[in-house]
N, CA, C and O atoms as a MOPAC input file, in Angstrom:
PM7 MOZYME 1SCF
protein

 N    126.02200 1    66.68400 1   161.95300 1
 C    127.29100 1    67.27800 1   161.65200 1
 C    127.15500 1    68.80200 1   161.66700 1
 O    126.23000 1    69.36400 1   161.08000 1
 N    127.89500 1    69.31700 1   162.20600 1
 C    128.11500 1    71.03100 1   162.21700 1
 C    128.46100 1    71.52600 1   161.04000 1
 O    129.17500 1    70.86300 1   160.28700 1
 N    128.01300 1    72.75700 1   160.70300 1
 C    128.22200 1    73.49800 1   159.50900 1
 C    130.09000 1    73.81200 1   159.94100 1
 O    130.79500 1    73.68100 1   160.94200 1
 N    130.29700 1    74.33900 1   158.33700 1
 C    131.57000 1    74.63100 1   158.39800 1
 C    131.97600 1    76.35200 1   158.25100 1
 O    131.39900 1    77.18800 1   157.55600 1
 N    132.85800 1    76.49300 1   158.92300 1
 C    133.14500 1    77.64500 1   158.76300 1
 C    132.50400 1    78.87100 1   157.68500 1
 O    131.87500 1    79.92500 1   157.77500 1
 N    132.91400 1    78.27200 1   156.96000 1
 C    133.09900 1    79.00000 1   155.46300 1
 C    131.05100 1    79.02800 1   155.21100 1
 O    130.55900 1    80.10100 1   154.86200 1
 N    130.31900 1    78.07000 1   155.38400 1
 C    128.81300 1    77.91900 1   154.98300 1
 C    128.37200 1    78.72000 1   156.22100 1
 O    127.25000 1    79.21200 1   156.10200 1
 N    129.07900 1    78.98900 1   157.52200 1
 C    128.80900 1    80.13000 1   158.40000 1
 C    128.66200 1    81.25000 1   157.98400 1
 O    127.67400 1    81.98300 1   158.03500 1
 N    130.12100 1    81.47900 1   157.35800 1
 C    130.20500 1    82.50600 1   156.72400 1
 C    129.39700 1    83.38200 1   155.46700 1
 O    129.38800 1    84.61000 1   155.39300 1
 N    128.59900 1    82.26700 1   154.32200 1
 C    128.22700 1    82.51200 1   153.42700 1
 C    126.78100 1    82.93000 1   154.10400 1
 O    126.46700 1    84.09500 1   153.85900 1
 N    125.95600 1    82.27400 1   154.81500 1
 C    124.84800 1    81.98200 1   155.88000 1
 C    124.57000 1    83.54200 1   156.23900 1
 O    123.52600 1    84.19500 1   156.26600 1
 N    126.20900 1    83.94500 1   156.56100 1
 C    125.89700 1    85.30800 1   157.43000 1
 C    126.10700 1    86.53400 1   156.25600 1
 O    125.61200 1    87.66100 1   156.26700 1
 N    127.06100 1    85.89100 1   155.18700 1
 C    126.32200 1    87.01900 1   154.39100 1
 C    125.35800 1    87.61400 1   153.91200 1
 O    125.04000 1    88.80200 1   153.87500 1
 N    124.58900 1    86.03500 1   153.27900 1
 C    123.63000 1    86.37900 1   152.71500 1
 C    122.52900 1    87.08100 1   153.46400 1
 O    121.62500 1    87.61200 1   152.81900 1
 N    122.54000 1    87.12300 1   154.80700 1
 C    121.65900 1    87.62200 1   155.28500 1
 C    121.77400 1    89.08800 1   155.89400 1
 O    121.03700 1    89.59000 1   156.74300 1
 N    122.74100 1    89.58400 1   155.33500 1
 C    123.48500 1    91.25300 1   155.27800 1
 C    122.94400 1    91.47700 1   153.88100 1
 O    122.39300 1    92.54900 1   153.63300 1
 N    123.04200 1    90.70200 1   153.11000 1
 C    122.51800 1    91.29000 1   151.58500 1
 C    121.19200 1    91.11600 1   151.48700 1
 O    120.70200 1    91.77000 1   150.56700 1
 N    120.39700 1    90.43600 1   152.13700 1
 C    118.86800 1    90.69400 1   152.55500 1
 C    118.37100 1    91.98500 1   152.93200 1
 O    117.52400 1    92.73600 1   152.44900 1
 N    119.48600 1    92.06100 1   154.39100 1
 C    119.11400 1    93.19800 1   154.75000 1
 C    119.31900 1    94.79400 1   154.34200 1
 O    118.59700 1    95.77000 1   154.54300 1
 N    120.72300 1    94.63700 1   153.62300 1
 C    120.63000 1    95.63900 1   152.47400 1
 C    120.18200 1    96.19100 1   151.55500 1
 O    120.22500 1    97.33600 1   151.10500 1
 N    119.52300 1    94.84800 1   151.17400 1
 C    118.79300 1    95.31400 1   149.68800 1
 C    116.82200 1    95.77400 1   150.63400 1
 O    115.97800 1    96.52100 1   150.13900 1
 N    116.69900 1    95.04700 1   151.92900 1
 C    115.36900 1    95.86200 1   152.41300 1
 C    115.78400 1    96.93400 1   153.01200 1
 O    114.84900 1    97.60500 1   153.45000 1
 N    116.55900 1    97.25600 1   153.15700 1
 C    117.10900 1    98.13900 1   153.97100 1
 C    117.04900 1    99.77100 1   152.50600 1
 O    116.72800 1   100.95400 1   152.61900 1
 N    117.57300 1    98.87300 1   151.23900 1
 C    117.98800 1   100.28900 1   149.91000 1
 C    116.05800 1   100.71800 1   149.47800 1
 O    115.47200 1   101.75700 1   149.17100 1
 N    115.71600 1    99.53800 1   149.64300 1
 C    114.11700 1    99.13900 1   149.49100 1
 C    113.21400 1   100.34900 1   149.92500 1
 O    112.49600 1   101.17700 1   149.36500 1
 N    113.63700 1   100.01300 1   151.29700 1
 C    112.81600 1   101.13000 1   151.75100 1
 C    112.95000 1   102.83000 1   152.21000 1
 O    112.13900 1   103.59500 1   152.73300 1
 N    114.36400 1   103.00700 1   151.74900 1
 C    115.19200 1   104.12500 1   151.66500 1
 C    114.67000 1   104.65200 1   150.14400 1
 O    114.16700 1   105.77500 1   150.16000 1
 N    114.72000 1   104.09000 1   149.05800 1
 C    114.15200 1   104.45600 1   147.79200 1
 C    112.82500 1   104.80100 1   148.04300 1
 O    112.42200 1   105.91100 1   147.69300 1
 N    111.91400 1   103.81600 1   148.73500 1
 C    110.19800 1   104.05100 1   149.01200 1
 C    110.13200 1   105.60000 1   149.73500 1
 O    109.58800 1   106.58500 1   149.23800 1
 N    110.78700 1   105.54000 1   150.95000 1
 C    110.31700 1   106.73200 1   151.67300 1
 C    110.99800 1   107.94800 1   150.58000 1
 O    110.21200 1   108.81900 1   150.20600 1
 N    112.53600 1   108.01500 1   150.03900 1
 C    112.36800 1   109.11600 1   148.99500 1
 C    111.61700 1   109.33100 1   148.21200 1
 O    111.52900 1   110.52400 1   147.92300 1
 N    110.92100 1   108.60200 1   147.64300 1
 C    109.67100 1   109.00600 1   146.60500 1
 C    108.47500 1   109.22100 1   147.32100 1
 O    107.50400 1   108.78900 1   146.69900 1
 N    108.29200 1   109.56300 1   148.04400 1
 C    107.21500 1   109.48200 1   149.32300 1
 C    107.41300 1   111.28000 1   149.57900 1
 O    106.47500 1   112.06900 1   149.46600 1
 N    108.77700 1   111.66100 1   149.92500 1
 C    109.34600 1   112.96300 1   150.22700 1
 C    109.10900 1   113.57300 1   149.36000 1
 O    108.61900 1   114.69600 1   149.47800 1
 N    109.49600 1   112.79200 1   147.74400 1
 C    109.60200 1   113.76400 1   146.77000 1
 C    107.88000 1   114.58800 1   146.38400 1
 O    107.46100 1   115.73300 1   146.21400 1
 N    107.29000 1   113.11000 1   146.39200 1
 C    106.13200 1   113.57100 1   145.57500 1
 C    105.49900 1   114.33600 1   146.65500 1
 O    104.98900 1   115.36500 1   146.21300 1
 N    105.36500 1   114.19100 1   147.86000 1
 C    105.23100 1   115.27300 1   148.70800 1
 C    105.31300 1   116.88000 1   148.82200 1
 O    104.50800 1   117.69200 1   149.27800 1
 N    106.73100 1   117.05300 1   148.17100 1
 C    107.22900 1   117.97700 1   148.38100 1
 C    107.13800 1   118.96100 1   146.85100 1
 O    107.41300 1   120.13000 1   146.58100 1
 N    106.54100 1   117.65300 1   145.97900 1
 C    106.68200 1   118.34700 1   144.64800 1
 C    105.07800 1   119.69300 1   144.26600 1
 O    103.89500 1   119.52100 1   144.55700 1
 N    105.67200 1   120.80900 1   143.61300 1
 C    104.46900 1   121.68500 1   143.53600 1
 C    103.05600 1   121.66300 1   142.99400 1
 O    102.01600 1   122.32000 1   143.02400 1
 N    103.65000 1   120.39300 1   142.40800 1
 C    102.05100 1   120.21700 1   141.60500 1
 C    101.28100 1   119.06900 1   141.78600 1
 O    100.64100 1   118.44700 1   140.93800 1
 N    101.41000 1   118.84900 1   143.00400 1
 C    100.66100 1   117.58100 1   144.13100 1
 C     99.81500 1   118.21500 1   144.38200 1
 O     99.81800 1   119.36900 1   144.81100 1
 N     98.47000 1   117.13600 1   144.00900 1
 C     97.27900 1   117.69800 1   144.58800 1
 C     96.83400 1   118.38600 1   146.06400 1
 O     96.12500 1   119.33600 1   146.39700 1
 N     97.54500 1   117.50000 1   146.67300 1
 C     97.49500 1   118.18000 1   148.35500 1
 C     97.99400 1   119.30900 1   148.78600 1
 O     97.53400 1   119.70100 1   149.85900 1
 N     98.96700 1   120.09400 1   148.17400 1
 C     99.51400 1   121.33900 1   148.15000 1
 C     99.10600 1   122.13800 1   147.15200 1
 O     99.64100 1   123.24400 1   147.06700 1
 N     98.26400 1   121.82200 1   146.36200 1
 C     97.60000 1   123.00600 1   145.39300 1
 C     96.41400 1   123.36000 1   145.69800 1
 O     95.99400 1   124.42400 1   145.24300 1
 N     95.55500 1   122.52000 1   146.57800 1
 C     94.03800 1   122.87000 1   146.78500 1
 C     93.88300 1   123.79800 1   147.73100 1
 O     92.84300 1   124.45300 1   147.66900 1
 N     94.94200 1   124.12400 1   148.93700 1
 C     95.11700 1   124.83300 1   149.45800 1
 C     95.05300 1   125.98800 1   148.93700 1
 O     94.78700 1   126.81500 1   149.80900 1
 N     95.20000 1   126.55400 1   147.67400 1
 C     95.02400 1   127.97200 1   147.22800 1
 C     93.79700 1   128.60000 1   147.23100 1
 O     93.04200 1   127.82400 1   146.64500 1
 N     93.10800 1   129.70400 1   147.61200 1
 C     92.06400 1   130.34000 1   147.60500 1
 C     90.89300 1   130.29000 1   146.06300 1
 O     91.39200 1   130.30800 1   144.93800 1
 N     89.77200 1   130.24600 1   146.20800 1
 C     89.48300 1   129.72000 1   144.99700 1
 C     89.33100 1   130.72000 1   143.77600 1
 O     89.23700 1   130.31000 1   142.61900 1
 N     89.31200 1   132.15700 1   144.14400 1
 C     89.48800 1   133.49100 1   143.07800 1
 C     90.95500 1   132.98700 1   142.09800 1
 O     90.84600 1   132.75800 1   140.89400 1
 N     91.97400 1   132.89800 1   142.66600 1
 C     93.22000 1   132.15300 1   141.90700 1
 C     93.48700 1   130.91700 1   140.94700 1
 O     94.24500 1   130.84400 1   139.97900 1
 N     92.41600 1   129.71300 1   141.64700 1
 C     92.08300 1   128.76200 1   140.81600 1
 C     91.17700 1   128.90700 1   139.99300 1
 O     91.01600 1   128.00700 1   139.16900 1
 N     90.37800 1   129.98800 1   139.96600 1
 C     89.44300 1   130.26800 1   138.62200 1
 C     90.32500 1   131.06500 1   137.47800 1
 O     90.34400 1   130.96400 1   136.25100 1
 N     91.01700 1   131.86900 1   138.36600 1
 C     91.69300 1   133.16100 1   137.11300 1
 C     92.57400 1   131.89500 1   136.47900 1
 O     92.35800 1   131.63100 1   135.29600 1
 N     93.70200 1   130.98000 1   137.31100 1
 C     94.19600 1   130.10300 1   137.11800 1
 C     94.18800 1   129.01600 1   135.93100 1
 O     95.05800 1   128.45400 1   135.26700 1
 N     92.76000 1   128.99300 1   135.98700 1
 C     92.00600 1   127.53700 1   134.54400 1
 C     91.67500 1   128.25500 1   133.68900 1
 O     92.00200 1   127.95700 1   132.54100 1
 N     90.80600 1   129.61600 1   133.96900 1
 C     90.27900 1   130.40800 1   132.63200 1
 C     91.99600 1   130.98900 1   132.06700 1
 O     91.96500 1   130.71300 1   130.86800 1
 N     93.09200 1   131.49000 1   132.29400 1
 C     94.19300 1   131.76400 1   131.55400 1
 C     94.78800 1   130.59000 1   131.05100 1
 O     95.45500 1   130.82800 1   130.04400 1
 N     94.78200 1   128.83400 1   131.56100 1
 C     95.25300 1   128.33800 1   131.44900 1
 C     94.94500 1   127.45600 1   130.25600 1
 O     95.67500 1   126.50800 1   129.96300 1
 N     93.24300 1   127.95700 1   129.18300 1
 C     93.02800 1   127.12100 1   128.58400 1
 C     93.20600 1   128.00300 1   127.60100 1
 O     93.51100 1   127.48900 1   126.52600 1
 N     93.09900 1   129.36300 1   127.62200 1
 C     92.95700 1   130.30600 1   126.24200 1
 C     94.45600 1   130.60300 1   126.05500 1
 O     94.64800 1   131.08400 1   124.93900 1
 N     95.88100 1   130.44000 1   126.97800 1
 C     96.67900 1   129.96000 1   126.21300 1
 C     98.01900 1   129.09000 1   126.07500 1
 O     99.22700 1   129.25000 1   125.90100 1
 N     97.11200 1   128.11500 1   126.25200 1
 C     97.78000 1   126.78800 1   125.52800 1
 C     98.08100 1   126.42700 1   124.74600 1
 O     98.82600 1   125.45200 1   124.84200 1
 N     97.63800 1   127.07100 1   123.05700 1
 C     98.13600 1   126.91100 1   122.34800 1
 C     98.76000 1   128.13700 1   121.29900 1
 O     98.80500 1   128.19500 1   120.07000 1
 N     99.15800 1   128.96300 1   122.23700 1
 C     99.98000 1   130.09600 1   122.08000 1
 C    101.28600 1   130.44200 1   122.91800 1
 O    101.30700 1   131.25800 1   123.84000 1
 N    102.60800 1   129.54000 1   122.36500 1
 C    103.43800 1   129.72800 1   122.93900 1
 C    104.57600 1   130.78100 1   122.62200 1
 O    104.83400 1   130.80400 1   121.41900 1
 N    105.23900 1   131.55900 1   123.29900 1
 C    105.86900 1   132.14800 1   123.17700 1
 C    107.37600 1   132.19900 1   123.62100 1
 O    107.86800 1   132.32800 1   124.74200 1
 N    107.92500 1   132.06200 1   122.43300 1
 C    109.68000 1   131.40100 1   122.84800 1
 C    110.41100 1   132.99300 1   122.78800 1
 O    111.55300 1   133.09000 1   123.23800 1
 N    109.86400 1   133.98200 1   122.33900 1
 C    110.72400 1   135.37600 1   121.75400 1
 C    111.35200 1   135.29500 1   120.91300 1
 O    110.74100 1   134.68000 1   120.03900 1
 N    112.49500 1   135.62200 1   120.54200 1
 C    113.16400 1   135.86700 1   119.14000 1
 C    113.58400 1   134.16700 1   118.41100 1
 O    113.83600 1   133.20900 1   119.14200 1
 N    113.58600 1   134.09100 1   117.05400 1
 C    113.62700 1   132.88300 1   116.58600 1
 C    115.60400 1   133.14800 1   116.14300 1
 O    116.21000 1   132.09900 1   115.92700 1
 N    116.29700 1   134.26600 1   116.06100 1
 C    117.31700 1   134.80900 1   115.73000 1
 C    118.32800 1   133.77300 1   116.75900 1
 O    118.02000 1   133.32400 1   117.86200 1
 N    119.48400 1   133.59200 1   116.07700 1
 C    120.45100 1   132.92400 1   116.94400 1
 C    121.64700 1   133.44500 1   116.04500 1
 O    121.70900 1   133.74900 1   114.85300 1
 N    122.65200 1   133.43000 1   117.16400 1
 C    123.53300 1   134.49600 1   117.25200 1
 C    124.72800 1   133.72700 1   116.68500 1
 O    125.03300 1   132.85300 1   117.49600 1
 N    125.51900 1   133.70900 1   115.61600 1
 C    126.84500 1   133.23100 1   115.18600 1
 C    127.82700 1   133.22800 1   116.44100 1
 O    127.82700 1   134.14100 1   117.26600 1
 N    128.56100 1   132.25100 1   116.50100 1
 C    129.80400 1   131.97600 1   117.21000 1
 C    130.52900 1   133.57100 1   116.68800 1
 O    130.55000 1   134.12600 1   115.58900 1
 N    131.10400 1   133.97800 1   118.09700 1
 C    132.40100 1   134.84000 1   117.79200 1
 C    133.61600 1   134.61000 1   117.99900 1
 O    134.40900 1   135.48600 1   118.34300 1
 N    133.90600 1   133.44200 1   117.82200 1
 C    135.25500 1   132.51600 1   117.92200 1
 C    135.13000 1   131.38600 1   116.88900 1
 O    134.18400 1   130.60000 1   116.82900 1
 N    136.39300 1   131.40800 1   115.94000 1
 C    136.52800 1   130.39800 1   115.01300 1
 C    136.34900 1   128.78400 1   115.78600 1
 O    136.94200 1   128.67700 1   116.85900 1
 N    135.67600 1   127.71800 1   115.36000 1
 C    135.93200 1   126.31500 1   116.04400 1
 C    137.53300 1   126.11500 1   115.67900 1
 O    138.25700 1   126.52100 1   114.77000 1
 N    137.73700 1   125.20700 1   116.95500 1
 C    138.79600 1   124.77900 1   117.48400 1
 C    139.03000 1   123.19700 1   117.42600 1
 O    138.35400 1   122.43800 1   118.12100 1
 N    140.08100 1   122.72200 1   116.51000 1
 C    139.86200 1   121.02800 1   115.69400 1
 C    141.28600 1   120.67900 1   117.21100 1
 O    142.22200 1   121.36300 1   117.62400 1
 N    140.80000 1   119.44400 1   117.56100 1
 C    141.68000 1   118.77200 1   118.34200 1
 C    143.02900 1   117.87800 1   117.07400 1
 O    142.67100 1   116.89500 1   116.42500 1
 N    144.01800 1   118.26800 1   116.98900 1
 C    145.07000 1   117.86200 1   116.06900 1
 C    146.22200 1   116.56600 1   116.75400 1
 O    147.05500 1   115.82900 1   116.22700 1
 N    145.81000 1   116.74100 1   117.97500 1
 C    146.83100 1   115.61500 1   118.43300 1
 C    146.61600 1   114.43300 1   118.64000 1
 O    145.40300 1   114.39400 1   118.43000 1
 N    146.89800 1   113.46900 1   118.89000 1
 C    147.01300 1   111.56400 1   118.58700 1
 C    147.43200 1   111.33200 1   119.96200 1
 O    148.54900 1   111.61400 1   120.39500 1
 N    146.54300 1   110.83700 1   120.58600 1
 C    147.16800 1   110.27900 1   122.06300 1
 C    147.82500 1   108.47000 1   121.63500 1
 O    148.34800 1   107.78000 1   122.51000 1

């Protein structure tokens, strides 16, 4: 007996939503592929730096680490009274 229309139909969806979802699959894979690529603190794009830079680089980077500096701890008052929403939708 021949399939029916409609189990044609379902047949041929499902196999659009296969291919969609390998299709989002590997569109997500290769972006994270780009990203981490492209990101600055990937090993493959940092070793490239000359090695006078990666020394000054680690020796500043350990003496201060635990000296951070945010600048002033002062925060500045609003110069406008707050504003109360009064109406009832």
């Amino acid at each position: 007996m021949s399939q029916s229309r409609i189990e044609q139909a379902r047949r041929r969806a499902a196999g659009a939503k296969r291919i969609a979802v390998a299709a989002a699959a590997a569109g997500f894979l290769a972006l994270v592929v780009v990203v981490r690529a492209g990101h600055p603190g990937h090993a493959s794009t940092s070793s490239g730096s000359s090695g006078t830079s990666g020394t000054s680089q680690s020796s500043t980077q350990g003496s201060e680490d635990d000296n951070f500096d945010f600048g002033s701890s002062s925060v500045a008052p609003s110069s406008s009274a707050p504003q109360a929403q009064t109406s009832v939708s």
